[in-house]
N, C-alpha and C positions, 0 to 999 in steps of 0.2 A: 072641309076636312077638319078632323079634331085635331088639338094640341098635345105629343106624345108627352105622355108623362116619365120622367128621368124615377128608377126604382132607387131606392134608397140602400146602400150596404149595411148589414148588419155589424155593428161592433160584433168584437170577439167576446168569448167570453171572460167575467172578471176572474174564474181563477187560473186561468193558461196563462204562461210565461212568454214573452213576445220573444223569440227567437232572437238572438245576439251571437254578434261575430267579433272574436278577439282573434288579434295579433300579436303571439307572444313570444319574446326574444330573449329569455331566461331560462336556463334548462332546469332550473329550481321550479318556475311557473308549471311544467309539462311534466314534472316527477308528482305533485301535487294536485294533476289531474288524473292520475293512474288511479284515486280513489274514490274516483266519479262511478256513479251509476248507470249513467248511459253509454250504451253500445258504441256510436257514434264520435263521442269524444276517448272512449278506449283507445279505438282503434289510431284515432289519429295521433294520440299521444303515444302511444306505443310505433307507430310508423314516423314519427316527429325521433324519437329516444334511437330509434334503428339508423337514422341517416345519423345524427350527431354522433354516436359510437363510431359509424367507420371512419370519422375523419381522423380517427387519431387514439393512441395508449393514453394520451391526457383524458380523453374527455369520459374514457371506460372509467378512469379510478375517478373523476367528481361524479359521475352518477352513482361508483358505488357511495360516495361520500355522502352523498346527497340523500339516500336511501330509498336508490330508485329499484332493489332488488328485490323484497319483501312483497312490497303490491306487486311487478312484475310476476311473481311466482304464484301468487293464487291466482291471476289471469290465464295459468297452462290449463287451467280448469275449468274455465268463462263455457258458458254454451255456446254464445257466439262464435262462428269459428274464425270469423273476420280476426276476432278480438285476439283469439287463440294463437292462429298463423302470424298475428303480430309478436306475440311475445314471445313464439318460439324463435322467431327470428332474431330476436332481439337477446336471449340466449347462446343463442348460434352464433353471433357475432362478442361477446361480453367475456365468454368463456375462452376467449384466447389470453386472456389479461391473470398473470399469476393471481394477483390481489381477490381478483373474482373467483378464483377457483376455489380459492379457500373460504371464502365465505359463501360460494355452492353449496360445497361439501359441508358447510354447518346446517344452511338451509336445507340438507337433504332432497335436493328437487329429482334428483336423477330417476327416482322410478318416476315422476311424473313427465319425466322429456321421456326416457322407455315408452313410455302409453301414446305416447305421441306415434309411434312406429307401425300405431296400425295399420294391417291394412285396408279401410276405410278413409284415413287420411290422404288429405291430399299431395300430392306428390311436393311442394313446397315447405310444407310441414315434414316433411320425409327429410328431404333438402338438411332443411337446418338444425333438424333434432337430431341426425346424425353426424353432422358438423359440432354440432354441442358436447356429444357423447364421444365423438373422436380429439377433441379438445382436453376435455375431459380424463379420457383412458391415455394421458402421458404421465399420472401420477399412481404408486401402486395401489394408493387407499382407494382411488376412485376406480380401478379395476377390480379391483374386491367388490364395491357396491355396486359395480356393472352386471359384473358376473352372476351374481348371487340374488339380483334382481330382475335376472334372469334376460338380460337385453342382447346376451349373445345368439340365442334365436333369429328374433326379430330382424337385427343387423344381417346374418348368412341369407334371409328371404329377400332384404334389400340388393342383393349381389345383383340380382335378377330385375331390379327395377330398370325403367326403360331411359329412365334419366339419367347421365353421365353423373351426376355432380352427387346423387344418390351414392350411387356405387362405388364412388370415389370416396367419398367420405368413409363411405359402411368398411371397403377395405380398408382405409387407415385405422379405422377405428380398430380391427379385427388384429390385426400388425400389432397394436398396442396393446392388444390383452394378449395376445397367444406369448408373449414373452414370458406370461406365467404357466408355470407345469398344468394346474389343474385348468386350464381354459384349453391347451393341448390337448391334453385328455378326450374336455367334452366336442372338441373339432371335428373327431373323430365319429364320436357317437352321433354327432348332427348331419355326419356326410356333405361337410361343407368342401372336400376338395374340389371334387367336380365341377360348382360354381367358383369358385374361386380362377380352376384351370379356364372355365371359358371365359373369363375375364383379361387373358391374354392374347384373346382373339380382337378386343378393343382398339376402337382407333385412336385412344388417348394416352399417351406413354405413360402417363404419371398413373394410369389406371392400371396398365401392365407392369408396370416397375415396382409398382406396390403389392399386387398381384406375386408376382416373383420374392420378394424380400419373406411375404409371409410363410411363401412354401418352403424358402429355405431355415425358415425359424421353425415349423410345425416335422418338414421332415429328416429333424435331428431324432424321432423319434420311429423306429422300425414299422407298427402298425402304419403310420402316415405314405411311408416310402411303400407300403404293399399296396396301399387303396390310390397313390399316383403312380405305380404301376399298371394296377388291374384298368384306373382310366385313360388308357392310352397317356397318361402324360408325356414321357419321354417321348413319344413321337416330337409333341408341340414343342418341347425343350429343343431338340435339334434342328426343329423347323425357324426357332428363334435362330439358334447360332449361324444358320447357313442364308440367314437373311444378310444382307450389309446395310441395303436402304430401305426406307421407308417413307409414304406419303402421309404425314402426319396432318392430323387436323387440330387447329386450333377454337377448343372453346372452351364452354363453361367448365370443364375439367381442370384447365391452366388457371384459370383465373380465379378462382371462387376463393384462392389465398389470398387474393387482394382485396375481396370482400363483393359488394356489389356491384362491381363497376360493371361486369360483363352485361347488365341487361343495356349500356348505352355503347356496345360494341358489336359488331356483327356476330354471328351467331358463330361462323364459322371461316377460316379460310384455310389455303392449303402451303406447306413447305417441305421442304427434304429434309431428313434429319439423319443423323448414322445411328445405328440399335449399337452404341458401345456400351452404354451404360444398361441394357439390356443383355448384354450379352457376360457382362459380368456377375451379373445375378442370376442370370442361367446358367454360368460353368458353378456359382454355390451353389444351386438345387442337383445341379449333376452329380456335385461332388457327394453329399451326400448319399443321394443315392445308390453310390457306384460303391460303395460298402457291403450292401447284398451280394451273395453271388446270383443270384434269381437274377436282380438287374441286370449286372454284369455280362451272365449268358443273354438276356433278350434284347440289351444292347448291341452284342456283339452278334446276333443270328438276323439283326436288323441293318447292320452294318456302320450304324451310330459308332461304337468304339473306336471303326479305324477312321471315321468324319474329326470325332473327338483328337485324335492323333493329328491328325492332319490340319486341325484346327491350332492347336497348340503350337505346331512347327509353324506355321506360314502366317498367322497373324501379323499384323505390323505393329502392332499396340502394346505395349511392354506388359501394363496392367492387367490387358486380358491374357496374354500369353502367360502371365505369372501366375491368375487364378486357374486357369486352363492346365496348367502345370500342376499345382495345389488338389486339382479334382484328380488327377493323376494318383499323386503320392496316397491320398486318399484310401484309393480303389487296392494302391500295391501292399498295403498292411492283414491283406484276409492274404492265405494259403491259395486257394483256390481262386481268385482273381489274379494275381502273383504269376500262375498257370495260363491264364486267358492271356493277359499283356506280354507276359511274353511269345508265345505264337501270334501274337498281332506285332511284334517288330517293335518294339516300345523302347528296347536299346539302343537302335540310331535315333529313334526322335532323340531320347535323354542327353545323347552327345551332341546333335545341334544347338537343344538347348543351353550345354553347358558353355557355349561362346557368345551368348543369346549377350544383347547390351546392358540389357536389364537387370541389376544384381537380384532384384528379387525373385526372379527369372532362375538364376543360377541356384541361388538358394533353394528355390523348390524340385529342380532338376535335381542336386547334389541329394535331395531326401528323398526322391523318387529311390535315383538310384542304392542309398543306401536300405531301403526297405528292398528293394527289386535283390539285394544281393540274399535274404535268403534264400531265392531260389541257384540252386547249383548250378543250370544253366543259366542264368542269368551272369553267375559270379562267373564263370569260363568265358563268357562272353566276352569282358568288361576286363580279360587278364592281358585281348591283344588290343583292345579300345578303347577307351574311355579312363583307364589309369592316369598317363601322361597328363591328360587334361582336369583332370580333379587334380594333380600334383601341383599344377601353375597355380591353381588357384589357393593354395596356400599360402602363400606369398603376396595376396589381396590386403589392400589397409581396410577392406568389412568386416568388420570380425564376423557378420551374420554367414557371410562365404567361407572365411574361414574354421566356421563352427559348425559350418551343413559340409563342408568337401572332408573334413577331418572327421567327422561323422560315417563319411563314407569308405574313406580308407579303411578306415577300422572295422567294420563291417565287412568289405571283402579282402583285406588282410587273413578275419578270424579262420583258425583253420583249412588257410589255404597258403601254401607255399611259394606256388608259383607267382601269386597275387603280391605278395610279400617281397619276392624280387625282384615284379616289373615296377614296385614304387620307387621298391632303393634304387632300382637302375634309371628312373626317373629322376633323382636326386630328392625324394623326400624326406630323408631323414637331417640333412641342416633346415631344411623350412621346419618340420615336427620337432626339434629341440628348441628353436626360436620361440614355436609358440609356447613353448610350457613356461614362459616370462611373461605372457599377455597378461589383459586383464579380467577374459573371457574363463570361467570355469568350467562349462563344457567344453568350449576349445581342447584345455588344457587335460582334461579326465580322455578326451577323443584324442589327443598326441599320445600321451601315453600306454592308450591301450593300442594303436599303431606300432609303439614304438616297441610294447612287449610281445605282441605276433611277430614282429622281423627279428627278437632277439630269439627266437626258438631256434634257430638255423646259427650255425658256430660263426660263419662266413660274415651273415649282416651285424651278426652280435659284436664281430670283431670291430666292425666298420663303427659302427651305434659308439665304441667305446674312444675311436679315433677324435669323434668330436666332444671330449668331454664331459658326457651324458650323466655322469655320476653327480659333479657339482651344477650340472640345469638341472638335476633333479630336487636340490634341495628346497628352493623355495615353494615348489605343489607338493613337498612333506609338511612344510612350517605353512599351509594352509588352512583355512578354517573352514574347506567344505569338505564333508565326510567324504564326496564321491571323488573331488583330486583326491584326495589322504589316499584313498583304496585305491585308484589308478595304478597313482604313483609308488606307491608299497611294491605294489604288483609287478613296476616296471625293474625295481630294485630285486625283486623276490628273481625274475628272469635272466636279468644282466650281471648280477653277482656270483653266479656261477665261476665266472672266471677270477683266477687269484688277481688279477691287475686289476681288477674291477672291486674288488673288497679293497683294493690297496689304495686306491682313488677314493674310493668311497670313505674311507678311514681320514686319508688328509683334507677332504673337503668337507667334513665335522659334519657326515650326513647319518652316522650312530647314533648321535642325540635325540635330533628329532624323531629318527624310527623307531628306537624304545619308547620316545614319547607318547607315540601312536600307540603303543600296546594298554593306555591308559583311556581308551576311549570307547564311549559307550553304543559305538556302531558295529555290528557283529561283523561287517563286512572288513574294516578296517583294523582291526584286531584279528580275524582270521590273515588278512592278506599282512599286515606286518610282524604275525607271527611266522609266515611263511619265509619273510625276508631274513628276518631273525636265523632261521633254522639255514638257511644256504649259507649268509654271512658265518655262521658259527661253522661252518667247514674247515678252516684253517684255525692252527692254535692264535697267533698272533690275534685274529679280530674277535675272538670266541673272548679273551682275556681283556680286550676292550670292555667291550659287550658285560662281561662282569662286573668291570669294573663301575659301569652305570645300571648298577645294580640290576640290569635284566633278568639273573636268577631266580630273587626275590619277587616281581612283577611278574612271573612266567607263573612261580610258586602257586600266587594268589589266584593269578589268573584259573590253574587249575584245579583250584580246590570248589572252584565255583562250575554246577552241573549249565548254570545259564549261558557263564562267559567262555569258558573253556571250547577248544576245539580242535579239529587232530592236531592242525599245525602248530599250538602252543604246545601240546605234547611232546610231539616229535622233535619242536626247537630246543623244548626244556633237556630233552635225551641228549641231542646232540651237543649241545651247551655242558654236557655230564661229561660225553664222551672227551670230550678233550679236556674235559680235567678230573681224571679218571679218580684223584684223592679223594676229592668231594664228592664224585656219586656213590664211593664206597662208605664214606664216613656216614653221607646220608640217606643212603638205601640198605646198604649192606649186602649190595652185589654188585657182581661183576662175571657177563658174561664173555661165552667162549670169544666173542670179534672183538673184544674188550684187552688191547696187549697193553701190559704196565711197562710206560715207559719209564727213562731214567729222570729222578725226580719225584718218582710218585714215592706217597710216605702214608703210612696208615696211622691218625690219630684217635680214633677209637669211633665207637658211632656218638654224634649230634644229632639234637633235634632239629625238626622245620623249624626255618627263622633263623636260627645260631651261626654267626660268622667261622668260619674256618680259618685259622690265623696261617700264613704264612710261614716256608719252612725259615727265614730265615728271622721273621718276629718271633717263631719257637727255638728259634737258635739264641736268641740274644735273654732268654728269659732265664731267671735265676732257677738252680736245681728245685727240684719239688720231688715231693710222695708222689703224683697223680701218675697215670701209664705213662710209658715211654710210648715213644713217636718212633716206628720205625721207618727207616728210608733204604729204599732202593735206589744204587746208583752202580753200575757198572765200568763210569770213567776213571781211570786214570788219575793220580792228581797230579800230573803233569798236563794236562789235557786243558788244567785251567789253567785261568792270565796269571801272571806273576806277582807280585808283591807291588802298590802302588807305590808313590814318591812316597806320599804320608808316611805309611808300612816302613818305607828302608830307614826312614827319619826318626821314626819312632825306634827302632833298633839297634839304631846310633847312638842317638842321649839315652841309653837304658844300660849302655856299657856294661860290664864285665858282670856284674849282679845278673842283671836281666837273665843274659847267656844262661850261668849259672842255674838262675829258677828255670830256664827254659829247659834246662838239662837235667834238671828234678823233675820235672815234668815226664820227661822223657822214659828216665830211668827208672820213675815209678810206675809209667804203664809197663814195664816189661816182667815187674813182679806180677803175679795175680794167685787171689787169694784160692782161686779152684785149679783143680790139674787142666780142662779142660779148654782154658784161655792160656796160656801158660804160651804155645807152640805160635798162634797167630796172631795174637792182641798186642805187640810190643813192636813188632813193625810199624804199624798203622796207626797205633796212640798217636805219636807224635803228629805226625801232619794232620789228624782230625782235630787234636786238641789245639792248635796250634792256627787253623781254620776256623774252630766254632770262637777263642777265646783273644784272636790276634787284637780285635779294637779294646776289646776290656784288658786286657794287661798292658795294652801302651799306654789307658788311662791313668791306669792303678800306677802303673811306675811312675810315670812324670809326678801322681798326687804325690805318693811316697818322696822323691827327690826334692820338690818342692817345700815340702814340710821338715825335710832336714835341712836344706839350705836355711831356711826361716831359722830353725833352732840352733843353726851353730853360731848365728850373725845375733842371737843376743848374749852371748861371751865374748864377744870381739870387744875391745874397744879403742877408743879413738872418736873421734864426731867425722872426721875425711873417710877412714874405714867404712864408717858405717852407713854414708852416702851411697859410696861405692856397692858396698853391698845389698844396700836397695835398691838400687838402679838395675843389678846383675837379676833381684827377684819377678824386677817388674818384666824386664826381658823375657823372665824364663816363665813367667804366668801368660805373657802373651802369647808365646810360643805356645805351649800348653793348651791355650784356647782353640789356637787353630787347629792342632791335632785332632781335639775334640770335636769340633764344629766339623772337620773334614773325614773324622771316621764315621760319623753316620751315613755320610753321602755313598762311600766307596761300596764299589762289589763284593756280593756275597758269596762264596761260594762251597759247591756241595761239597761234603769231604768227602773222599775216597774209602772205597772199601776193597782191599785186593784179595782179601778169602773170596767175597762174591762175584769177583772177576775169575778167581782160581773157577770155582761152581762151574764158570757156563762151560772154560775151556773145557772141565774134564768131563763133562754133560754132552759137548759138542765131540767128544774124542770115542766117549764110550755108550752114549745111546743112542745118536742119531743113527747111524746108521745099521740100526736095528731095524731091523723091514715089518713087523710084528708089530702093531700098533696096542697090543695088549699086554705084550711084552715090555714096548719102551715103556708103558705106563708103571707095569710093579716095579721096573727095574729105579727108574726117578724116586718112585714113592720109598723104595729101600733106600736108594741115595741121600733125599732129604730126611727120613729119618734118621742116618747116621749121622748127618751133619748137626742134627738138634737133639742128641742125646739117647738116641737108639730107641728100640721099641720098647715099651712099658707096660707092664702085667695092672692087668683094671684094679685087678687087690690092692697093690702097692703105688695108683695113681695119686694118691694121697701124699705120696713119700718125696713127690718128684718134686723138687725146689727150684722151682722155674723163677719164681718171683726174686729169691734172694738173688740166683746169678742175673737177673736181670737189675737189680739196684746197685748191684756191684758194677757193673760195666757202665752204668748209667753213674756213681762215683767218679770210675777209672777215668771217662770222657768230660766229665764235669759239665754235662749236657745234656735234656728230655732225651736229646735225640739220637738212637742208636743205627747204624746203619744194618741190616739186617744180614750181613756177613758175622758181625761180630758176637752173633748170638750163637751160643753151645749148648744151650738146654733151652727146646721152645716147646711151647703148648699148642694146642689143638691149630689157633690161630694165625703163629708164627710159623706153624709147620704147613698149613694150607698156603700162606702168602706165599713162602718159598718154593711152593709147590708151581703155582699159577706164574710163578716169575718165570721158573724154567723151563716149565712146560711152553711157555710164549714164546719163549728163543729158540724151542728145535722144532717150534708147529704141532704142538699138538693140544685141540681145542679143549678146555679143561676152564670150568666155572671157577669162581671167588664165591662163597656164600657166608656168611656171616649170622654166628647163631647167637643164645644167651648163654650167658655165665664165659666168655671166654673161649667159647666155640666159632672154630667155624672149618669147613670141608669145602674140597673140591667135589664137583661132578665132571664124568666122563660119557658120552655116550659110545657104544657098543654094536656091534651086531653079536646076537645073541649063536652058541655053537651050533644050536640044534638045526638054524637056517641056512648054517654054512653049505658049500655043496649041492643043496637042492635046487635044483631045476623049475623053474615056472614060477616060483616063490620071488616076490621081490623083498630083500631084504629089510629086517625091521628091528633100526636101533633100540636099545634100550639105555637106560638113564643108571649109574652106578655113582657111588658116593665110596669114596678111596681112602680106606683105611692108612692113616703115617701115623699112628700113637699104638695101638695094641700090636697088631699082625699088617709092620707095611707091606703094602702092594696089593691087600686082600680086595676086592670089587665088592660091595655092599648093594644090593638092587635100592633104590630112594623110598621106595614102598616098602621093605621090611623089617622086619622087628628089631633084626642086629644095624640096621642105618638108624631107628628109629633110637637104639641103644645109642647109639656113636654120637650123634648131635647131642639128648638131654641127656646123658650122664650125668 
């Protein structure tokens, strides 16, 4: 046999590279191979860069340091796909790392992970590109470049993918953009409910719980709620709530947040879990829903609503029962749902739930029921049930309870009476004044509008006023939320009706602030404290307050303005007029027929808007002048007023036998007068008016006078002991002197008497009242008061008539503006109209004040005209007449003709 011959190996050739194996333990080394050319070493280094990222947030920020994200990202593009599904991965894991998201978003990679979502790609690439993308869509920039790159497609096809860890991703990702309006929008147009809904049918909660959160975000919007309508959704929704357990599976869906660990975990096992946290994201997708009435009805024809009902009451979970509640309150804000829930019994659930443990619970119960009440059968309901138990709950240290049950009070208080009394008879009105001291502002705007529904009824109004309720009301005036301010205006505007209640309101210094309200730029708040204003001004006493914090002036502006102005500053201002009748005549220059001048009133001539109107007794202490005389009306007696103060008898003591004396030239020279026609009544009544307007100023003038001769006779004295003496005597009698002074400004003023105008009414109340002839008592007055001002006057010789002089004579004789208007014997157009209206007011018979130019002014009357008298079927039709006292008294002038037209501008 031959000897086998051994063949020989071929060396390689010289230009191949002999294959070599590193082992490298530097993640610097494996960033540095990502710019290798071979497939082979890609791969591994990008599967190398994927395990050391999930060990940790450290080792994501030194790879970004390292600058392992650059080459990684031209790798989305490698043909390899090996290479590819590495760095998507690697992506997928990187992008949970703030630091990396930001420098994503520089690197622009996201349409390149998008394309990643083919469907050609492998399901792994599916996996982590849409992990990348739902990492990603937690910032709004990168939902923008989502969107707009068009990856929400792509994502809704993945819904459908067969892989848990797909779909789970794809809906978070989906969650994350539908938070913006325009990705809602395209949700719509993509028909992505439908997948989405079958995603609840999953055996992985966090796939249905994600599932759930997005439908409650997409169907805030009406098209969304029609299209999970039309797909049977609400079935699935109820079919969640009526679930309790479930066989949950655990896999790749749980864990893929902890990164890769699941591939060295079983794929799957099995445990019990409760759907609670399911079932709370089903009662928000319900709840919106339940806003349609469409839903509503196919709810309710399904029998869903009274499940939903039933759900609410018997759950044992406070949180579900609260959103459960919440879907509830929801549904009772349309009219026509409002209609469904009540025919489904929705009033006893409401009051189980209001004892429910859970205050959140109560609080959505207490809002049910306050939307539920404006149905009118709801509110009758709620008058024998459900009162009592909202009333305990005011009395809760939540204020959220106390802000939802006082919500609700007020709600079935508003225009209902009966509601009204089973609160108070519950005792809520000490708990509703308590709270208007919280430090809750709807609390306190929901007390108050409680507390002004119960004050409409005389009975709770009286009660409301036992505790106080004027001074708890001040602190929600001195508020700074426009809606207490308006509340509580409101509650004042209601409860001040009664004079105890203006009288409490006055001592508890609650005026200030509510004029102060009148300065404010909320239309509701300025209406409702001009309303208060206008009741408050009902009695003189608070009206003269109210002035005196200048409300006038503020009402003034208020209506000069067409923005700010509104009835009730109108009406306030009227009323504000009305009780001080001086000033509305000075300033309008009328005075109608409900308009009686009482005593006290004085006509100063007309003022402009703006111009203070002084006081009768600041016009009493003024020195004489040229300008008009001030007439006043006063009826009383001057016995009627107080007596002479300490000061007064003091001062008439040290003025000794002089004083008397001047006082009795005083006297004695009113009783001359320089015309015949003051002659008979002016020298009675001088005395005590002069004696009234001049008593502080001549106790001054005499003490000055006495003082100044003491002084002068003690420098002829002599002696140096005399003349101590006699200083000692001036300092006494200067200090004396001061007090006088210092205490007559203080003392009361009072009106002087007029007894001619007392004489007027007796012989007015003797000889026209009972005149049955209402056109009669009228000429007969109007002759009356023209005798008493000088008779009637030929137009020719209107000229002739010397009103002015005897008016500056009497205005002498009184040494004062102020005349009382008894004492006038020749009056003009003016003085004859005022006298007119004075007595016409004392025997009833309704007769205007009008006030013209030049010195004019007339009364009107109205009338029934002759021609109507008598006739049958006609109902009678006043007419308007303007009443001759200067040419032909008692003549009736129609206001529309030429001789009324004569009468005014003469």
């Amino acid at each position: 046999m031959g000897k086998k011959i051994k063949k020989e190996v071929e060396p390689p050739p010289k230009d191949v590279f002999d294959p070599l194996t590193i082992e490298s333990k530097k993640a610097a080394t494996v960033v540095l191979m990502l710019n290798s050319t071979e497939e082979e070493i890609l791969a591994k280094a990008c599967e190398a860069i994927y395990k050391f990222a999930l060990k940790g947030e450290e080792n994501k920020t030194t790879l970004l340091e390292l600058g392992a994200l650059e080459p990684l990202t031209k790798l989305l593009t490698h043909e390899d796909k090996i290479v590819r599904r590495n760095a998507t991965m690697v992506f997928g894991i990187l992008a949970s790392n703030n630091d990396v998201k930001k420098s994503l978003r520089e690197l622009d990679i996201l349409n390149a992970i998008i394309a990643q979502l083919a469907p050609e790609e492998e399901v792994v690439i599916h996996e982590f590109a849409s992990l990348c993308l739902a990492n990603m869509s937690v910032e709004y920039t990168s939902k923008v470049q989502i969107f707009e790159y068009g990856g929400l497609e792509p994502l809704i096809r993945l819904l459908g993918s067969p892989d848990p860890d797909v779909k789970k991703n794809s809906i978070e990702c989906i969650y994350n953009l539908v938070q913006d309006f325009h990705c809602r929008m395209a949700i719509q147009d993509l028909s992505a409910i439908p997948p989405i809904l079958d995603l609840l049918k999953s055996e992985y909660p966090i796939i249905q719980l994600l599932a759930l959160k997005t439908l409650g975000t997409i169907t805030n919007d009406r098209e969304s709620r029609v299209m999970l309508r039309e797909s049977q959704g609400l079935e699935q929704l109820l079919k969640i709530l009526e679930t309790k357990e479930r066989l949950v599976k655990w896999g790749p869906a749980h864990i893929t947040l902890w990164g890769f660990i699941w591939s060295y975990l079983p794929l799957e096992s099995l445990r019990i879990e409760e759907f609670n946290d399911l079932h709370i994201e089903a009662l928000a997708v319900l709840a919106n829903c339940l806003e349609d009435v469409d839903t509503m009805q196919q709810l309710q024809q399904v029998g869903g609503l009274r499940k939903l009902l039933l759900f609410a009451e018997n759950t044992t979970f406070p949180d579900i029962q609260k959103n459960a509640t919440k879907a509830i309150a929801r549904a009772a804000y349309d009219p026509e749902t409002r209609k469904i829930l009540h025919e489904q019994g929705v009033e006893k659930c409401l009051i189980n739930l209001l004892g429910a443990e859970n205050d959140g619970t109560k609080v959505a119960a207490a809002e049910v029921i306050s939307a539920m009440s404006e149905n009118l059968a709801s509110k009758e309901f709620f008058n024998t049930q459900g009162i009592p138990q909202i009333v305990q709950l005011l009395k809760s240290e939540n204020d959220d309870i106390k802000e939802g049950a006082s919500l609700a009070l007020a709600n079935l208080t508003t225009a209902n009476q009966a509601n009204a009394i089973a609160a108070a008879e519950a005792g809520a009105i000490e708990f509703l004044i308590n709270i208007l001291s919280c430090n809750r502002d709807n609390a306190i705007a929901n007390a108050a509008t409680v507390l002004t529904n119960m004050a409409t009824q005389e009975s709770l109004r009286l009660a409301i006023q036992s505790f106080d309720i004027m001074r708890a009301l001040i602190q929600p005036l001195n508020s700074s939320n426009t809606l207490v301010q308006s509340k509580a205006a409101l509650t004042v505007a209601a409860i001040a009706c009664d004079a105890e209640a203006r009288i409490e309101l006055r001592h508890a210094g609650g005026l200030e602030p509510l004029v102060e309200l009148l300065h404010s730029n909320n239309d509701d708040v300025r209406r409702h404290a001009s309303w208060a204003v206008m009741v408050c001004a009902s009695d003189e006493t608070t009206s003269v307050e109210l002035c005196k914090l200048g409300v006038l002036d503020i009402l003034e502006e208020i209506n000069q303005s067409m923005r700010r102005k509104n009835n009730f500053s109108e009406a306030a201002y009227n009323r504000l007029l009305n009780n001080n009748l001086s000033l509305k005549y000075c300033q309008t220059g009328y005075l109608s027929s409900n308009n009686l001048i009482p005593d006290g009133f004085y006509d100063a001539g007309r003022i402009s808007p703006g111009t203070k109107l002084l006081s009768l007794k600041e016009l009493a202490l003024q020195e004489l002048n040229d300008r008009r005389a001030v007439i006043l009306i006063n009826s009383k007696p001057y016995s009627a007023y107080p007596p002479y103060t300490t000061e007064e008898k003091f001062s008439d003591s040290v003025s000794g036998r002089s004083s008397s004396l001047q006082r009795r030239g005083r006297i004695s020279a009113g009783v001359g007068s320089p015309t015949d026609e003051k002659a008979d009544g002016l020298g009675q009544t001088t005395a005590a008016a002069s004696k009234t307007f001049l008593k502080e100023r001549a106790s001054r003038d005499h003490q000055e006078q006495r003082l100044t001769s003491r002084r002068t006779q003690s420098i002829f004295r002599k002696g140096k002991g005399r003349k101590e003496e006699e200083k000692n005597k001036e300092e006494e009698e200067a200090a004396a002197l001061a007090k006088i002074v210092e205490s007559s400004t203080d003392k009361e003023w009072c009106l002087p008497s007029d007894n001619d105008f007392c004489n007027y009414i007796t012989e007015v109340s003797k000889t026209i009242l009972p005149i049955t002839d209402l056109k009669t008592q009228i000429e007969t007055l109007a002759k009356f008061v023209a005798g008493k001002m000088g008779g009637p006057i030929s137009k020719k010789l209107l000229h002739e008539f010397k009103w002015e002089l005897h008016i500056s004579e009497v205005k002498f004789q009184l040494k004062s503006n102020i005349i009382p208007i008894g004492y006038i014997k020749k009056g003009t157009f003016y003085h004859r109209a005022l006298l007119f209206k004075v007595l016409a007011d004392k025997i009833g018979i309704g007769a205007t004040l009008v006030r013209g130019e030049y010195n004019r002014a007339w009364n009107e009357v109205k009338l029934v005209e002759e021609s109507y008298k008598g006739i049958t079927g006609l109902l009678p039709r006043p007419e308007e007449f303007i009443i001759d006292l200067m040419f032909e008294p008692g003549a009736l002038l129609k206001t529309r003709s030429q001789e009324a037209e004569f009468y005014k501008f003469l």
